[in-house]
N, C-alpha and C positions, 0 to 999 in steps of 0.2 A: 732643712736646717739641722744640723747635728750638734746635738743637745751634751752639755756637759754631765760626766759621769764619774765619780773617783771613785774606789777601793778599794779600804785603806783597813790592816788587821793589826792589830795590837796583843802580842805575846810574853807570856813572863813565865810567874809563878805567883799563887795563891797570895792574897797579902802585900802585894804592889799596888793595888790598884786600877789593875789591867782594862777591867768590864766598866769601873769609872769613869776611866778614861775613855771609852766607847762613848759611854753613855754624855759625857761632859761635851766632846768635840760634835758627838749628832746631834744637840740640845741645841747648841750653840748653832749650829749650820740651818737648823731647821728653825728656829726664832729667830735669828739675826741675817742670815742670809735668806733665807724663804727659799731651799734647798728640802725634797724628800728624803727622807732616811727611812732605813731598815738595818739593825743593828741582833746579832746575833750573838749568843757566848757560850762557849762550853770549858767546864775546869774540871779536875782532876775528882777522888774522890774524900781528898784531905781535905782539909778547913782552910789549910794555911799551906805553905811551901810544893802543894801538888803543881801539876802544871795549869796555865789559863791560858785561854785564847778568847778574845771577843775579835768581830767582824764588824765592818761599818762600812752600809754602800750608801752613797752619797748622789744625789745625780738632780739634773734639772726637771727630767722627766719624771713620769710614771716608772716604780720600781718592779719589778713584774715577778722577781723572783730574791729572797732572802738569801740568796749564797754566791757566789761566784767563782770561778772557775779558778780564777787568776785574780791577784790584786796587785794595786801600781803602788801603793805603799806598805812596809812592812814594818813594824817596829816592835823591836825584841831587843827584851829584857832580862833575859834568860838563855844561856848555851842550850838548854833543852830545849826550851823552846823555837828557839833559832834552827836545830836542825831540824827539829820538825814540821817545820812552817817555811823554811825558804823556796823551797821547792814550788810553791804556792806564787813565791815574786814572778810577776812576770818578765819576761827580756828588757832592757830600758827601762823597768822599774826603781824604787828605792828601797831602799834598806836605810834603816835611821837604828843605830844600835847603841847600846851602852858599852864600851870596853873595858870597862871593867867587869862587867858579866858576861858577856861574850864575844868571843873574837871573830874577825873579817872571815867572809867565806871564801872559798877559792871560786868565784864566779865573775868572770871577767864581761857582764853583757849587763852589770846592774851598778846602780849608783850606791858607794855607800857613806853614808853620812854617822860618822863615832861622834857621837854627844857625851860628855860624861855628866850623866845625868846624878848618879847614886852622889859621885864626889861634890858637887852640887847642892842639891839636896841636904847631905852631910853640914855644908859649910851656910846653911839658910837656917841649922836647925833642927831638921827632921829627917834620915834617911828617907824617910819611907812615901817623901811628897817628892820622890824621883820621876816619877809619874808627871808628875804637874809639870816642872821640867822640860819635860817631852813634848808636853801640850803645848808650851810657851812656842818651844821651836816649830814643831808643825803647820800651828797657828801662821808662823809668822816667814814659814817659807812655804807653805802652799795658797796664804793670802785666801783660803777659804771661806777665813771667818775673821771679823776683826776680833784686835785687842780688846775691847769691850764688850765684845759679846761671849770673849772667852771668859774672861774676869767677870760677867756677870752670871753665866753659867756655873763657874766654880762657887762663887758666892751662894746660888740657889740649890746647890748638892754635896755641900761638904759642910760637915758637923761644923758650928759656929767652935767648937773648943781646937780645932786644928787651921780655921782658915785662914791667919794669919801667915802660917810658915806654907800652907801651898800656896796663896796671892802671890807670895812673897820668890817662891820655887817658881812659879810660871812668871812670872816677871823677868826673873833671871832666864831664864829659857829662851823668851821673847828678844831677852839683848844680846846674849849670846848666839842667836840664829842672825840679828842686825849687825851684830861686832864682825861676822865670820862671810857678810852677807847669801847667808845660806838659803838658796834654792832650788823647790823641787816642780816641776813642770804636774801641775794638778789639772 
């Protein structure tokens, strides 16, 4: 029996939210789906605007190792980051990007899926819950994790003084991945 396994890297810059979002989406797959994770991050050595990367392997089984070679989901938030990370997507994998911070890559063997996240975000309130955003659509095109288990994870990890405007970002995210009916094969 061949055991499900996704992932999935989330790339920016410092101050997006990047490793949140790691941490939000494998919270949420591992209480609400009864899914293992192993979640990895590494950023730059600014505070704020350096580069981020976190990692998140997701699988039914036993995780045996914290890195992967290849991941089937890619999501960047950042032109930097995006060149330095695509290479990482595997063939038939996704790309989920923001375009207004970074543009399509010339790779014709990968899905890409442009979210505008930041304008988004922007129009909810807060730039900076572009993130959540992201989570919404993920959430709701890789059917990983449900709607409630993401909105209950966001509630248990995000300052009570901001959670209204990401509830609020990943809600939108959620109907905009349902508006566009967007799907990625997890």
């Amino acid at each position: 029996m061949h055991q499900k396994r996704v992932t999935l890297q989330f790339c920016g810059f410092g101050g997006q939210g990047i490793v949140l979002s790691s941490v939000v989406f494998g919270m949420a797959a591992v209480i609400g789906a009864g899914l293992n994770a192993v979640q990895t991050q590494s950023y730059g050595s600014e505070a704020r605007g350096g580069e981020c990367q976190a990692e998140l392997i997701l699988s039914e089984g036993t995780i045996h190792s914290p890195l992967a070679d290849q991941v089937d989901i890619l999501v960047a938030m950042s032109q930097l980051a995006l060149n330095r990370y695509i290479d990482r997507l595997k063939p038939e994998g996704t790309l989920i990007l923001d375009p207004e911070l970074a543009d399509t890559p010339k790779r014709s063997d990968i899905t890409v899926i442009p979210v505008p996240a930041t304008q988004i975000a922007s129009e909810t309130g807060a730039r900076i819950a572009a993130n959540m955003v992201m989570l919404g659509v993920l959430q709701q095109a890789t059917g990983l994790i449900s709607e409630d288990d993401l909105y209950e994870t966001i509630r248990d990890n995000v300052p009570q003084k901001s959670l209204e405007v990401n509830l609020k970002a990943a809600k939108r995210g959620v109907a905009l991945a349902k508006e566009h009916n967007v799907r990625v094969e997890a």
